[in-house]
VOSEBA-317171 format. One line per 10 residues: number of its first residue (from 1); for each residue z, y, x of C-alpha. Coordinates in steps of 0.05 Angstrom, whole numbers. Layout:
VOSEBA-317171
NUM	Z/Y/X; ...
end
This chain:
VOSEBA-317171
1	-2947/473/1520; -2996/509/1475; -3061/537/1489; -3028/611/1507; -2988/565/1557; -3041/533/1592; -3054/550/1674; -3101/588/1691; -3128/536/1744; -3139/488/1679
11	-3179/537/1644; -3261/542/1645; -3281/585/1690; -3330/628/1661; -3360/683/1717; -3405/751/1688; -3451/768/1740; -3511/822/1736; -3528/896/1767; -3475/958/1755
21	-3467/973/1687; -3512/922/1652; -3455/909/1604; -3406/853/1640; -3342/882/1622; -3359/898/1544; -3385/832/1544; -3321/804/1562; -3282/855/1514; -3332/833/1457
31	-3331/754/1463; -3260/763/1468; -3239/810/1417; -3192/845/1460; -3205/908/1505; -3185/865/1574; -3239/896/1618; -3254/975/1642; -3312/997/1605; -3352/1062/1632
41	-3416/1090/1644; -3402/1100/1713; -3436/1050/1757; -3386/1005/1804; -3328/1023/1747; -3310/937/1765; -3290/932/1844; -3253/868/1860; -3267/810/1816; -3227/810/1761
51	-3191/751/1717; -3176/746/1649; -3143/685/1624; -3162/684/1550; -3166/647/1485; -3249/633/1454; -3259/597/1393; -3289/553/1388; -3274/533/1468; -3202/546/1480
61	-3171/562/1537; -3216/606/1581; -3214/652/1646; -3263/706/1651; -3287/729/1719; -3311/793/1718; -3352/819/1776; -3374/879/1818; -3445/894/1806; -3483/852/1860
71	-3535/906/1869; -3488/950/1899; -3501/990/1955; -3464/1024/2015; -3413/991/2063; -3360/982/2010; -3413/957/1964; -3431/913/2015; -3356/890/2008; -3355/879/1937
81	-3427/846/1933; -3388/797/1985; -3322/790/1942; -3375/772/1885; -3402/717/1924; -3330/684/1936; -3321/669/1860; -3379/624/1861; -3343/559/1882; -3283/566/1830
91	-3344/583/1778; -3343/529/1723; -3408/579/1682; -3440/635/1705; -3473/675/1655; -3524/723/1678; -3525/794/1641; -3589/828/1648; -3587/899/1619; -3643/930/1570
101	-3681/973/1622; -3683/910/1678; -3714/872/1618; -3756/913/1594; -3789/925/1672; -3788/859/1686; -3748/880/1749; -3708/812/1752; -3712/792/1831; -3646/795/1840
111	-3623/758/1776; -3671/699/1789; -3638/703/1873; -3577/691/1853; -3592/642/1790; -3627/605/1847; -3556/609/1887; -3524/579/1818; -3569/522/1808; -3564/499/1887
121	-3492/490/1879; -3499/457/1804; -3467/520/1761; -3496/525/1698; -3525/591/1683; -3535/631/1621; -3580/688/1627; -3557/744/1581; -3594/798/1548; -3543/850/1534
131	-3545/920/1503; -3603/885/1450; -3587/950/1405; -3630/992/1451; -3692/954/1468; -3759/988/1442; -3794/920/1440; -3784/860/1387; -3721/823/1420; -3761/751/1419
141	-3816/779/1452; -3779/804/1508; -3736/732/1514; -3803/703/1526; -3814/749/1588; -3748/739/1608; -3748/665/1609; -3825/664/1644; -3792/705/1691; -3731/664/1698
151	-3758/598/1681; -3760/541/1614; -3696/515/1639; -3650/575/1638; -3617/585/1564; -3634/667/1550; -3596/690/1482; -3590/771/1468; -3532/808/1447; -3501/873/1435
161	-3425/884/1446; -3428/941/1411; -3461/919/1340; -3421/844/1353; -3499/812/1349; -3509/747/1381; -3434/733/1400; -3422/671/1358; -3487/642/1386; -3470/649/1458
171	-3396/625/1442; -3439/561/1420; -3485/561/1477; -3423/568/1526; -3385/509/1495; -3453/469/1493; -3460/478/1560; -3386/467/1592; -3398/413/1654; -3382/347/1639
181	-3335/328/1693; -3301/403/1689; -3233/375/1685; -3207/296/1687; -3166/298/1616; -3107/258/1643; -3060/262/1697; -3038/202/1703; -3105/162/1680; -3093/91/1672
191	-3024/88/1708; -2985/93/1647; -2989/63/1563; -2952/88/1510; -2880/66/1517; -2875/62/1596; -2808/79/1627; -2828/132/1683; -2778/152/1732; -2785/225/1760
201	-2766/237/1829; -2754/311/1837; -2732/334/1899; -2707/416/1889; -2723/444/1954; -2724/517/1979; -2796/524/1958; -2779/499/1877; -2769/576/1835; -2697/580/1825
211	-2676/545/1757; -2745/524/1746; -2790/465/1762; -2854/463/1794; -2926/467/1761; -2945/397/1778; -2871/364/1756; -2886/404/1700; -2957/380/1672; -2938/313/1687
221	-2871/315/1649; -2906/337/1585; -2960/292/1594; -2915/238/1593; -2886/258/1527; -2954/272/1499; -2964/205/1512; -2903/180/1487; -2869/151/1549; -2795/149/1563
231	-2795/196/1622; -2727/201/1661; -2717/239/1725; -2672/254/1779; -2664/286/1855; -2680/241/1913; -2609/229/1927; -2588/200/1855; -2646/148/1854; -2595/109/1868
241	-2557/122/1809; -2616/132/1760; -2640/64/1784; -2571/31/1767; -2568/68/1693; -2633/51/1677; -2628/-25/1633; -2696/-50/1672; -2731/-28/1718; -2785/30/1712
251	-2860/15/1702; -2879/78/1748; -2837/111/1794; -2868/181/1802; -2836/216/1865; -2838/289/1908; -2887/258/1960; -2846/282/2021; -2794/232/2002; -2850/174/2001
261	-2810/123/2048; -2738/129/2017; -2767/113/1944; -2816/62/1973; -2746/25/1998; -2710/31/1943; -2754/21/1886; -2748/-45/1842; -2803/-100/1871; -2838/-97/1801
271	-2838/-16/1798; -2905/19/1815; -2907/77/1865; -2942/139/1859; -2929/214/1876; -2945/280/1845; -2993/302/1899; -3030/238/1903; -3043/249/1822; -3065/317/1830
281	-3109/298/1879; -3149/255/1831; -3133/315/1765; -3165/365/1819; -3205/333/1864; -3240/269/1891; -3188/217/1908; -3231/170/1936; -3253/217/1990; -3185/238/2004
291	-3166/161/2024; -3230/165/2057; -3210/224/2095; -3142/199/2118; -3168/140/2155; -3185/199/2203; -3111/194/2223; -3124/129/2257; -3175/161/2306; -3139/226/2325
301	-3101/243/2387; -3062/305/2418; -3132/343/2425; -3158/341/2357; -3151/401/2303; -3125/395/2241; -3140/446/2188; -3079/450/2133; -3109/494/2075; -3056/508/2021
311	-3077/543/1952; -3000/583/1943; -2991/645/1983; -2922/650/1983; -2884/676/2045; -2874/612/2092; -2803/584/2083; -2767/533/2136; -2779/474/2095; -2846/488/2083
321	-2893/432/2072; -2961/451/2093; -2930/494/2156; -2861/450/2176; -2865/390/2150; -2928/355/2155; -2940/386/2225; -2879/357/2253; -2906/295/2237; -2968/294/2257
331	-2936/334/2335; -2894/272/2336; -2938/220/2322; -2995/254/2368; -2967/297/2416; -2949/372/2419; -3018/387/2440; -3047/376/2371; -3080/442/2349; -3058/462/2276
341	-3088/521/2237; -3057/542/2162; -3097/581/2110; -3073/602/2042; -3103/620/1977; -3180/635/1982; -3183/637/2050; -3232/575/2074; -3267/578/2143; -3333/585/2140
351	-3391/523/2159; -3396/544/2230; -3317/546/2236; -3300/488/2196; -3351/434/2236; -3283/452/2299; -3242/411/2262; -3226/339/2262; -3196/333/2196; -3170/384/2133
361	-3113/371/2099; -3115/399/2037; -3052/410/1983; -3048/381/1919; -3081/448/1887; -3041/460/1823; -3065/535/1832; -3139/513/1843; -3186/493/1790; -3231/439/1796
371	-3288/472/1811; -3270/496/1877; -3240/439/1904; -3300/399/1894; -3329/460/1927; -3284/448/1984; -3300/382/1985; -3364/389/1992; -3360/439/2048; -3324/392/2086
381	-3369/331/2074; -3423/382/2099; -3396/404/2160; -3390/330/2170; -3300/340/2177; -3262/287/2138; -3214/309/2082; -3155/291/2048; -3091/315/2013; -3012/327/2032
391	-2994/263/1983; -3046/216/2018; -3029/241/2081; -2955/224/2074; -2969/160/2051; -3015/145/2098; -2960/157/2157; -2907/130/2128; -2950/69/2122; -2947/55/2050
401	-3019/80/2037; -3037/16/2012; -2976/1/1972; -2981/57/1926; -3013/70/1851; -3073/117/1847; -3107/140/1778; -3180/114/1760
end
């Protein structure tokens, strides 16, 4: 998989945010070297936000968010300012572009408002001078307004996309400045070494793309032969077979999560146990509060309600997992009366909503980055709901939860 290969949802997020035509989309087109975004004088040219999955030296795989203006005005500007505000959990960078004449009027209340909204939920921020060709003012002595305006602790570089000034510094700044934690480096962690035998478990339901194999199988396929494992799969009904060709038994057995029990039962007494769910949970998310969050399970009965959020969109098929299967199981192990609501995609209900439900069961999020399921995470935790993911929650009633292999 090269870097032109790589998911978008493994990519740093990097979201341009500032007033109508301060420069975001030439910004974009100039760090980038390609003309992705609309350019135009016409204020509100950028409507929806808009995502460019790119390559920046010296960063690497990158997706650009580019935004509607968030001064915008009118009902449908309204709409956009509000679309804006919905990138900010899957944000891994925000940089702020602040346009010559806001500058040079020291008219920056909104830009410090919504730096202020970065910094609460711990985005780093660049502030951006852009459009540097036409200030009438030395360009470090209108920085130093900027930043007493902004404050010490924001980085403020100035550019122009037109002239190409400033770029390589702010490609610098941006790679200096890429979180820490923005994405675990390993799938699999500490659950394999070089020269483990890993046995793939890949159930081919209705839901796998015909002839293909999905994103998570995927990743952790080619991780395994980055890390030079022996990696053998099969479907749920040869493990039988792939067990008995196999001259020991595997180190790992990695396995489609809904087929947790058969596997459990039939995989060699020396042969760890994980799925691919349960390791995406830790590669996207928290996986300690998602075993935290299943416990919840013990407590529930037929009037609790059970949010099942799902990244894909697809169109619901009969074996669906976040809308068939895992609600048949929970109906039959608490009672037709359990209450069960699905969102997909970016759909997340809001605080007030969220603090109705007893639990959220979240999928493994191969189409997510990071960022926002922390972010979902940490709505949760705030609305004081318990969450988890499809993986642990299999596990957890098929009671094997505490039998199975989780990364570090």
């Amino acid at each position: 998989m090269g870097l032109n290969d790589t998911p978008r949802a493994d990519r740093l997020h990097i979201g341009l945010f500032g007033k109508r035509n301060s420069g975001k989309s030439s910004l974009i087109n100039a760090l980038t070297g390609q003309q992705l975004a609309l350019v135009s004088d016409t204020p509100g040219t950028t409507a929806d936000p808009v995502f460019k999955a790119m390559e920046m030296h010296p960063i690497g795989p990158v997706v650009f968010i580019d935004t509607a203006g968030f001064d915008d005005e009118g009902d449908l500007g309204e709409l956009r300012v509000q679309k804006t505000r919905e990138i900010l959990p899957q944000t891994d960078l925000a940089l702020v572009i602040i346009d010559d004449q806001s500058a040079l009027a020291r008219n920056l209340d909104e830009e410090r408002r919504w730096i202020m909204d970065f910094s609460e939920k711990d985005i780093p921020v660049i502030a951006v001078l852009s459009k540097r060709e036409r200030l009438r003012q030395p360009v470090p002595q209108v920085l130093a307004a900027i930043r007493a305006e902004l404050g010490d602790d924001i980085p403020v570089l100035a550019v122009s996309a037109e002239a190409g000034a400033g770029l390589e510094e702010l490609r610098h700044k941006i790679a200096e400045m890429i979180p820490e934690d923005f994405m675990r480096q390993q799938i699999l962690s500490d659950l394999v070494d070089e020269g483990s035998l890993v046995l793939l478990v890949m159930p081919q339901d209705i839901q796998a793309p015909k002839g293909r194999l999905i994103l998570p199988q995927v990743q952790t396929l080619r991780e395994l032969l980055d890390r030079r494992c022996t990696a053998v799969a099969c479907t749920a009904d040869g493990l039988a077979g792939a067990l008995g060709a196999l001259g020991r038994a595997p180190d790992l057995i990695i396995t489609d999560s809904q087929c947790f029990k058969q596997v459990y039962d039939a995989k060699p007494a020396s042969s760890r146990l994980t799925s691919f769910s349960v390791l995406f949970a830790a590669y996207k998310g928290d996986i300690e509060k998602f075993v935290a969050g299943a416990s919840q399970l013990d407590e529930m009965t037929e009037k609790s309600r059970v949010l099942i959020a799902e990244a894909c969109t697809h169109v619901p098929l009969s074996e669906d997992i976040g809308r068939e299967k895992i609600p048949n199981l929970l109906r039959k192990k608490f009672g037709r009366g359990i209450e069960i609501v699905n969102v997909c995609g970016n759909d997340f209900p809001p605080f007030d909503e969220l603090q109705s439900f007893d639990l959220v069961i979240h999928c493994g999020a191969c189409m997510f980055n990071r960022r926002l399921v922390l972010s979902r995470i940490g709505e949760a935790q705030a609305a004081g709901v318990p969450i988890t993911n499809y993986g642990i929650v299999l596990a957890k009633l098929a009671g094997i939860l505490d039998k199975i292999d989780m990364p570090k």
